[in-house]
C-alpha positions as CSV (number, residue, x, y, z in Angstrom):
1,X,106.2,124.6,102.6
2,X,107.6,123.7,106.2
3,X,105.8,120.7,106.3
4,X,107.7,119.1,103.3
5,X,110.4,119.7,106.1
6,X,109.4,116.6,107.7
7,X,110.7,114.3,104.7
8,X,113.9,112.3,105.8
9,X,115.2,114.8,108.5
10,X,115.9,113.4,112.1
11,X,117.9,110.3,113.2
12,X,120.5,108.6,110.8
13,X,119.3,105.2,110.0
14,X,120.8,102.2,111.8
15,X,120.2,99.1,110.3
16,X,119.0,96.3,112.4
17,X,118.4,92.8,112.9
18,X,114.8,91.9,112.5
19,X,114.6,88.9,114.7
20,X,116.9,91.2,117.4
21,X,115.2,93.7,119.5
22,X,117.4,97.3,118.8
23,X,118.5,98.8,122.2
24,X,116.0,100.7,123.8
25,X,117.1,104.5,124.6
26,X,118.1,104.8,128.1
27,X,116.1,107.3,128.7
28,X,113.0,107.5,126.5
29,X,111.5,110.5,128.3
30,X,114.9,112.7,127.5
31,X,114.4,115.2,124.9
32,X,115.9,114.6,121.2
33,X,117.3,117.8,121.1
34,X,120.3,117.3,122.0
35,X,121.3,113.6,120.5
36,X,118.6,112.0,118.3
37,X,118.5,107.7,119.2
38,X,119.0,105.6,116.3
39,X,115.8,105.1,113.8
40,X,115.2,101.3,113.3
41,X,114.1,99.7,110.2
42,X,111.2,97.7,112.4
43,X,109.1,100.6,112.2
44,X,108.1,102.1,109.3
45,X,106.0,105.1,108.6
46,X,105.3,108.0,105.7
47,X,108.2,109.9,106.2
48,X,106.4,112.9,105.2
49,X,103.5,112.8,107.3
50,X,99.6,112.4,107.7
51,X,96.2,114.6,107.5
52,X,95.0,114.8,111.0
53,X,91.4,113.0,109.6
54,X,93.1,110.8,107.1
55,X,94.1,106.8,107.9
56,X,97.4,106.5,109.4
57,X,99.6,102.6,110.2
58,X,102.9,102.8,111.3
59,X,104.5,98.8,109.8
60,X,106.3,96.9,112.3
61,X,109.1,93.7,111.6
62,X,110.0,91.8,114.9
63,X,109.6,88.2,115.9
64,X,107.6,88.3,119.2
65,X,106.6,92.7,119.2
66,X,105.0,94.2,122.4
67,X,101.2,94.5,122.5
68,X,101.8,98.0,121.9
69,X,103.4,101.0,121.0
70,X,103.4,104.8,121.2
71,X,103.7,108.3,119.9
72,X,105.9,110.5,121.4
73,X,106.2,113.9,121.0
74,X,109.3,114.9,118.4
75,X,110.5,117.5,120.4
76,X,110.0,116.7,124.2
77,X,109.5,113.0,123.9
78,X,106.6,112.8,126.2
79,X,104.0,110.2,125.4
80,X,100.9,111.3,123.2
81,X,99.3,108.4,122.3
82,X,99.3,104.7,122.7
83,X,98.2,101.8,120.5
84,X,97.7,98.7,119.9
85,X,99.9,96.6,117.6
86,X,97.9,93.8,115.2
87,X,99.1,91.0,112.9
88,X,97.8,91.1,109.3
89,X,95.4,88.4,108.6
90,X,95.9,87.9,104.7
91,X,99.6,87.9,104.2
92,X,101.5,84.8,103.0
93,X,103.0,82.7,106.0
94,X,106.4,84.0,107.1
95,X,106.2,88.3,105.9
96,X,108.6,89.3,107.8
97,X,106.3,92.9,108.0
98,X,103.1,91.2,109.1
99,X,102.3,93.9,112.1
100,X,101.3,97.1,111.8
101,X,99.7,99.8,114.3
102,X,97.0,101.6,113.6
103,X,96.6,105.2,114.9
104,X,94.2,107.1,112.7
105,X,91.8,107.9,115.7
106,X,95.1,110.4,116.8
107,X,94.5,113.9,114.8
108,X,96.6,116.0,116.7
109,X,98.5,118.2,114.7
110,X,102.4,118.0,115.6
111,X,105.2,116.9,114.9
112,X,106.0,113.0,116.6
113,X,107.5,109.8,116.4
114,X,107.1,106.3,116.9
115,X,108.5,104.1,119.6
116,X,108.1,100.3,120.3
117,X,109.5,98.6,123.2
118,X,112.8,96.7,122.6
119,X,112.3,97.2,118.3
120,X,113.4,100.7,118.5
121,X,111.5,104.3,116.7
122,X,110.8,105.1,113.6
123,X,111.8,108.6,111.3
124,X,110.0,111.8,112.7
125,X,106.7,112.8,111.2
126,X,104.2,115.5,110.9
127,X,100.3,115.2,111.5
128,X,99.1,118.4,109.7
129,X,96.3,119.8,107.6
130,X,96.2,120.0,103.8
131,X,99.7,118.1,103.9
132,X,98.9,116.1,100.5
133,X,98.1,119.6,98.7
134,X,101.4,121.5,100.1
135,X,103.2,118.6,98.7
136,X,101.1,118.8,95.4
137,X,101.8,121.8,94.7
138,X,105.8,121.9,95.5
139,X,105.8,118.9,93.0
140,X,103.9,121.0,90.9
141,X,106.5,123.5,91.1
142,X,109.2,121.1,90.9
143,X,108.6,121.3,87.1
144,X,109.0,124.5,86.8
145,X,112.8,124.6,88.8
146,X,113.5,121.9,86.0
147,X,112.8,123.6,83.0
148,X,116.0,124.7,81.0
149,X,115.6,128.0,81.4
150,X,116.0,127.8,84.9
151,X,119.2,125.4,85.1
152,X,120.9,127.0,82.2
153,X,120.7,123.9,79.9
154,X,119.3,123.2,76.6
155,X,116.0,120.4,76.7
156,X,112.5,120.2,78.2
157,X,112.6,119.1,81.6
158,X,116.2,118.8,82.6
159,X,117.0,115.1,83.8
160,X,120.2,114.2,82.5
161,X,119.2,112.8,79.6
162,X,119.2,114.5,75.9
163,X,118.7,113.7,72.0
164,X,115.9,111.8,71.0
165,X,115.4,110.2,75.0
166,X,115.3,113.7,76.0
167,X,112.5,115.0,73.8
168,X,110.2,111.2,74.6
169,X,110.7,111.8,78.1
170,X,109.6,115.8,77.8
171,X,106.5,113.8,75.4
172,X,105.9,111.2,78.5
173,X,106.0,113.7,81.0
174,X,103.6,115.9,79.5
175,X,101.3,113.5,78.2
176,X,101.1,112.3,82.0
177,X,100.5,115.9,83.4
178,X,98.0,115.8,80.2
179,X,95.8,113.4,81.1
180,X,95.9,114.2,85.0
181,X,94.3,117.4,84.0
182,X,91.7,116.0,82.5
183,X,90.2,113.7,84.3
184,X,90.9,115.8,87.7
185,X,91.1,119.7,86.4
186,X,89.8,120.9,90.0
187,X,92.5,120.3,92.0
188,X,95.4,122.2,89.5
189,X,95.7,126.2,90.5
190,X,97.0,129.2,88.9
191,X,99.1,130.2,92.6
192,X,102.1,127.7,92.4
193,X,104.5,130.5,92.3
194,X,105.8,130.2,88.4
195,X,106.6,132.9,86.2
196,X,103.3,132.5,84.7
197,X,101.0,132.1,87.9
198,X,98.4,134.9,88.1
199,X,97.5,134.7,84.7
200,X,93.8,132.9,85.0
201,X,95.3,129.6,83.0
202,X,96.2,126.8,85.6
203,X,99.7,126.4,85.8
204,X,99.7,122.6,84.7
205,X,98.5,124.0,81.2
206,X,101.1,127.1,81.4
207,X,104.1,124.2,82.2
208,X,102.9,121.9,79.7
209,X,102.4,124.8,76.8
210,X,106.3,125.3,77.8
211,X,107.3,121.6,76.9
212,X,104.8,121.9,73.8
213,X,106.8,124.9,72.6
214,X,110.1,123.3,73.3
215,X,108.6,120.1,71.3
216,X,107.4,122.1,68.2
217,X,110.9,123.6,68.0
218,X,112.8,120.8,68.1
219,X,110.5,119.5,65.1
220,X,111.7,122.4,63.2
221,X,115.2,121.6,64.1
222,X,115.7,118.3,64.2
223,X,112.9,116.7,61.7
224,X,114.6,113.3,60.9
225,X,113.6,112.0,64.1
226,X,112.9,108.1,64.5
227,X,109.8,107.2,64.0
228,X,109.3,106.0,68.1
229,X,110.2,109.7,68.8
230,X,107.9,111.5,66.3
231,X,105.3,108.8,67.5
232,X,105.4,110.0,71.1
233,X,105.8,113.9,70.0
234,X,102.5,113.4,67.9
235,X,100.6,111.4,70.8
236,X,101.5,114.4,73.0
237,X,100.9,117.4,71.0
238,X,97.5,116.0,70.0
239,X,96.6,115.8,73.4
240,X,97.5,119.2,74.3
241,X,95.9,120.9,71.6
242,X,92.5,119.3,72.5
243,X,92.9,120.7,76.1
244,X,93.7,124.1,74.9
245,X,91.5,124.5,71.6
246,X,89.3,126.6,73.3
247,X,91.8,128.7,75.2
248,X,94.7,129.1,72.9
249,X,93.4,128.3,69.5
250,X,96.7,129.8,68.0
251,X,99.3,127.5,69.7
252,X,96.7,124.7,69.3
253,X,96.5,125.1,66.1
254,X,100.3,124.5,65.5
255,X,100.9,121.9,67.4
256,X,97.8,119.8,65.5
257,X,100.0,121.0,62.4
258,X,102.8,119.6,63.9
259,X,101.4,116.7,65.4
260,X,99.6,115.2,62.2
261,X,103.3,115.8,61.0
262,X,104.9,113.7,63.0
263,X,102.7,111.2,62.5
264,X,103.2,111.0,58.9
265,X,106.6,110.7,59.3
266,X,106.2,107.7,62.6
267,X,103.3,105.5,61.7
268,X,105.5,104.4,58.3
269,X,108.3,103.8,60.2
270,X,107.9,99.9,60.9
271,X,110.1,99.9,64.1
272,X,107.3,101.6,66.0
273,X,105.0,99.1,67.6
274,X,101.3,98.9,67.4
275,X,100.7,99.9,70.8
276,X,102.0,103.5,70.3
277,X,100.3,104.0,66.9
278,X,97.1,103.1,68.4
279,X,97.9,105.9,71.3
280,X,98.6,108.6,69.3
281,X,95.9,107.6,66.3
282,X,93.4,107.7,69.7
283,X,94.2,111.2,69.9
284,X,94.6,112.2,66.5
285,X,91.1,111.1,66.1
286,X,89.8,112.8,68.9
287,X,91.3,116.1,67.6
288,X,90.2,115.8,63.9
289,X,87.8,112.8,63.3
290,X,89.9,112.1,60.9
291,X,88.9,108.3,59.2
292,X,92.5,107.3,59.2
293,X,93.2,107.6,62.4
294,X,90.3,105.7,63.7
295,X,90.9,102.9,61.5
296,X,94.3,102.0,63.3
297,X,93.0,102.6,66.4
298,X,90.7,100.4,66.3
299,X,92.5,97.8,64.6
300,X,95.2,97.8,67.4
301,X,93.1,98.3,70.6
302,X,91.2,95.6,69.4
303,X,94.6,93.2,69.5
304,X,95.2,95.1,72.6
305,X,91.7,93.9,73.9
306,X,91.8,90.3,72.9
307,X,95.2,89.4,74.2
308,X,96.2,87.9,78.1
309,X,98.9,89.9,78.6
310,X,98.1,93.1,80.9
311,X,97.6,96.6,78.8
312,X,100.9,98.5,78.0
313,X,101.2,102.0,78.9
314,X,100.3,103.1,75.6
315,X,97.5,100.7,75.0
316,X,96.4,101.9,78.6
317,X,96.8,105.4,77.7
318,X,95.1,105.4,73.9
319,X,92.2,103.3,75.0
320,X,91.3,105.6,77.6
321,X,91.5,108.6,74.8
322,X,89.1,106.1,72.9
323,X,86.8,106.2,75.5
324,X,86.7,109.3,76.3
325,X,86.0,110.5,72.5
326,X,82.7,112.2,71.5
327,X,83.4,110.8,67.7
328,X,81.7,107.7,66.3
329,X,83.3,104.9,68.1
330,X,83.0,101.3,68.4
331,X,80.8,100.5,71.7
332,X,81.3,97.0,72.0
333,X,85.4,97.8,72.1
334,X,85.0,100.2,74.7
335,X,83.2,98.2,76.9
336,X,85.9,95.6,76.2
337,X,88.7,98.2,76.7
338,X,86.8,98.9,80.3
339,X,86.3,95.3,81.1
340,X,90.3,94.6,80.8
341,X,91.5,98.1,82.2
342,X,88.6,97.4,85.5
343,X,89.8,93.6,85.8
344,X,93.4,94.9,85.8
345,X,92.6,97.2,88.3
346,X,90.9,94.3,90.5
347,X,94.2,92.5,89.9
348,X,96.0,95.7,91.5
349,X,93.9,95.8,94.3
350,X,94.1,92.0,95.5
351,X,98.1,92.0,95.6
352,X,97.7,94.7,97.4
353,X,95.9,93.6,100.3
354,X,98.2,90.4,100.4
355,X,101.3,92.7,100.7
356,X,102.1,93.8,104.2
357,X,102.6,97.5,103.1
358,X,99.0,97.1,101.2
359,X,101.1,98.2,97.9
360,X,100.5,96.3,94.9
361,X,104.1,94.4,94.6
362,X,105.0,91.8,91.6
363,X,108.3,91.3,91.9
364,X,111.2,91.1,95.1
365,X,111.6,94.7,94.9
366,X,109.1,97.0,94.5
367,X,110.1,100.1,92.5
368,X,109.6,103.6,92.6
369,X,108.8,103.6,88.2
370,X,106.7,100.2,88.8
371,X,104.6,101.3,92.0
372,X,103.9,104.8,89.8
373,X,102.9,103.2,87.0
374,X,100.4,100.8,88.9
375,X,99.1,103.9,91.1
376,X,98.4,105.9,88.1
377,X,96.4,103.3,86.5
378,X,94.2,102.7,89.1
379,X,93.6,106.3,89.7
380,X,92.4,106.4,86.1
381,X,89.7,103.7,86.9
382,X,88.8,105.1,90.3
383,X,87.8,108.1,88.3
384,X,85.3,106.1,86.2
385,X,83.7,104.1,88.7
386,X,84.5,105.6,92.4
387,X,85.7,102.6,94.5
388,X,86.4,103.7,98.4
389,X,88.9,100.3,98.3
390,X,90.3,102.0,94.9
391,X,91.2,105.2,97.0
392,X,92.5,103.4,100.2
393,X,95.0,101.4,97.3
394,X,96.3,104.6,96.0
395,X,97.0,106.1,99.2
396,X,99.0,103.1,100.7
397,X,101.4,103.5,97.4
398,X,102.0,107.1,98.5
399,X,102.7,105.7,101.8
400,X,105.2,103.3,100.6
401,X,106.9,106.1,98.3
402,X,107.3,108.6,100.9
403,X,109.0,105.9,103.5
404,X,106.9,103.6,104.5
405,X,108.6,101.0,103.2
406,X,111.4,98.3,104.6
407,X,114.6,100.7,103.5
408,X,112.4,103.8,104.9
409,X,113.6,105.6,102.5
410,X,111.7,108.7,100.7
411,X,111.5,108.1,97.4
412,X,110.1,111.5,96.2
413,X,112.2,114.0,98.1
414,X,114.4,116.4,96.7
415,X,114.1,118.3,99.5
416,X,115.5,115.7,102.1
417,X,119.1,116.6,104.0
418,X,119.8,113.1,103.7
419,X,120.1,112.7,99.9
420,X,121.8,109.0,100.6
421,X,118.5,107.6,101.9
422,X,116.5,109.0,99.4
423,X,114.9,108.3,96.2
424,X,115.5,110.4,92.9
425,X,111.9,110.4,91.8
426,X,111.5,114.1,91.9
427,X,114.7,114.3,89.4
428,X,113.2,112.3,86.5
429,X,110.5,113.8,85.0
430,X,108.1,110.7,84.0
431,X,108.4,109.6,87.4
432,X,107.7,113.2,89.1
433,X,104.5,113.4,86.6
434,X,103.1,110.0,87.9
435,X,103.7,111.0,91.9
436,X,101.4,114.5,90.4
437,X,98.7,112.4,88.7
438,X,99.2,109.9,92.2
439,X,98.3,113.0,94.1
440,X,95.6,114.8,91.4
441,X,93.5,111.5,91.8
442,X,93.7,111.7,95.6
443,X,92.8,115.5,96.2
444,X,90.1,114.9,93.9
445,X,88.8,112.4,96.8
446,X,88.7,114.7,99.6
């Protein structure tokens, strides 16, 4: 767990201008021990850190940048390696981040930082083995410090939010974790250090039968739900019951009971949009076979298929399900579901190598909830038809969360000192399942 050490500790920030060389230390041999120099926001790297084999770019912004730059050792400051920098060649005219250094050909573990002439250094990093699975699995266990038992309050996951947001966000959440497991069951362990590790069930499964229990009691307690929220409960339960029919027949069993329940009770509720019929009747059908849920499956995906508009999450997620179903299914739809889920992914993968940080970026800002949401459909699609480009994509939007980005600032860290240049991904539960399915799809490479 020390290496998640290495997310946001070190220098403050000091913003700079980009055009306006920072101040080089006056001593850049001296040790940081005693006073760290000021991190500039012209070099960017994963806050977090690198495998020693993996790739590895540190992202420059300056107007005329040295030839090159170099690693210096975090604790002594000594020089440990020097590169080269580069300009990207397939950026629009003008990026302001159109350099970047690559260093993957250094594997020495340590503990470093970057320094370019005149532009200043970037946050300390670690170069480390099996980096992305420690990190895994304290997300992992992130979950379990969230659960209401251990905070003391009353909901699934604690975030903030309760009532009906409260349960679709547990429903999201564990649909997420859900799915991850499925389609990358390998890389999830039974050692993450939860009450109910040791037990010979992974503890994905044990953290997910928690939010399944919490769901199924909230049914009993609170029934007249809206339709949206039983919708999302039904979707969810469905799905765990299929993972676990073999394992735990007896809590499968009631939450397919409950789950075909709150379906009844969404799917006539008109404010509840095709899309998230058609993702829980995906998994209803999978479940039971049963002819009613294929019916509106069908007829939605098959909307879902013939519009322009890219797939919403729930379209994405219940044509996937359809898919993935050993029940009589329309062939021609599937391949037409794979066509548009594949093309999107293309689309995913061309902004991304236009984007300086290689991320895939659609509006001024990229988000934390947007670059998730991207990542996690391309893992999906990597899955089905291994693309090397596919895993390079999915990496660089890890990158980019954990600080490689223009504010440098960790976006999934708890765990950083410096909470006011961090993100709060790993307090919102949706989010914090996506950066797990990000990582499941990436272990699953290696």
């Amino acid at each position: 767990m020390a290496l998640l050490t290495a997310c946001g500790r070190g220098a403050a920030y000091a913003p700079a201008d980009a055009n306006r060389p920072a101040p080089a230390p006056e001593n850049p041999e001296a040790s940081r021990e005693d006073e760290a120099a000021p991190v500039s926001p012209n070099v960017c790297i994963d806050r977090l850190g690198y495998e020693p084999d993996g790739s590895k770019t540190v992202i420059f912004r300056g107007a005329e940048l040295p030839d090159t730059f170099t690693i210096r050792d975090k604790e002594s400051g000594a020089v440990v390696y020097t590169g080269v920098t580069q300009k990207r060649k397939n950026v629009p005219e003008g990026t302001a981040y159109d350099s970047y250094g690559d260093f993957s050909d250094f594997t020495v573990p340590g503990s470093y930082y970057i320094q370019i002439a005149r532009y200043g250094e970037s946050y300390p990093f670690v170069i480390a083995e099996n980096i992305y699975r420690s990190f895994f699995q304290r997300a992992c266990l992130r979950l379990y410090e969230m659960r209401s038992g251990t905070t003391g309050e009353a909901g699934g996951w604690q975030s903030g939010t309760t009532g009906e947001a409260g349960e679709i966000e547990t429903s999201l959440c564990m649909y997420q974790l859900l799915l991850s497991y499925e389609l990358f069951p390998d890389v999830y362990s039974d050692d993450t250090g939860i009450a109910e590790s040791g037990n010979e069930i992974p503890d994905i499964l044990d953290e997910c039968g928690y939010a399944a229990a919490w769901l199924l009691n909230r049914g009993q307690e609170q029934p007249e739900r809206s339709g949206v929220c039983a919708i999302y409960r039904a979707a969810a339960l469905a799905k765990y019951a299929w993972l676990t029919r073999n394992t735990d027949a007896e809590l499968a069993g009631e939450c397919l009971n409950a789950a075909e329940a709150a379906w009844k009770q969404g799917e006539k509720d008109l404010f509840v949009s095709d899309d998230l019929v058609a993702m829980a009747a995906a998994e209803l059908y999978r479940l039971t076979g049963g002819s009613q849920y294929l019916g509106l499956a069908e007829e939605y995906l098959t909307n879902s298929a013939q519009k322009a508009e890219p797939l919403s999450d729930a379209e994405f997620f219940g044509s996937m399900t359809y898919l993935n179903t050993k029940n009589k299914v329309d062939r021609e739809l599937c391949d037409t579901m794979m066509r548009k889920a594949m093309g999107e992914a293309e689309e995913i993968a061309e902004l991304s190598r236009q984007n300086p940080f290689q991320i895939c970026e659609r509006t001024e800002t990229a988000d934390a909830a947007g670059l998730l949401r991207e990542t996690l459909r391309i893992c999906v699609v990597n899955h089905i038809i291994t693309n090397h480009e596919y895993n390079t994509v999915i990496e660089n939007h890890f990158h980019y969360l954990m600080g490689c980005n223009p504010d440098s600032i960790c976006h999934v860290s708890l765990w950083d000192e410096e909470m006011a240049r961090s993100g709060t991904v790993a307090q919102e539960p949706v989010q914090l399942s996506a950066v797990i399915f990000l990582l499941s799809g990436l272990l699953s490479g290696k």
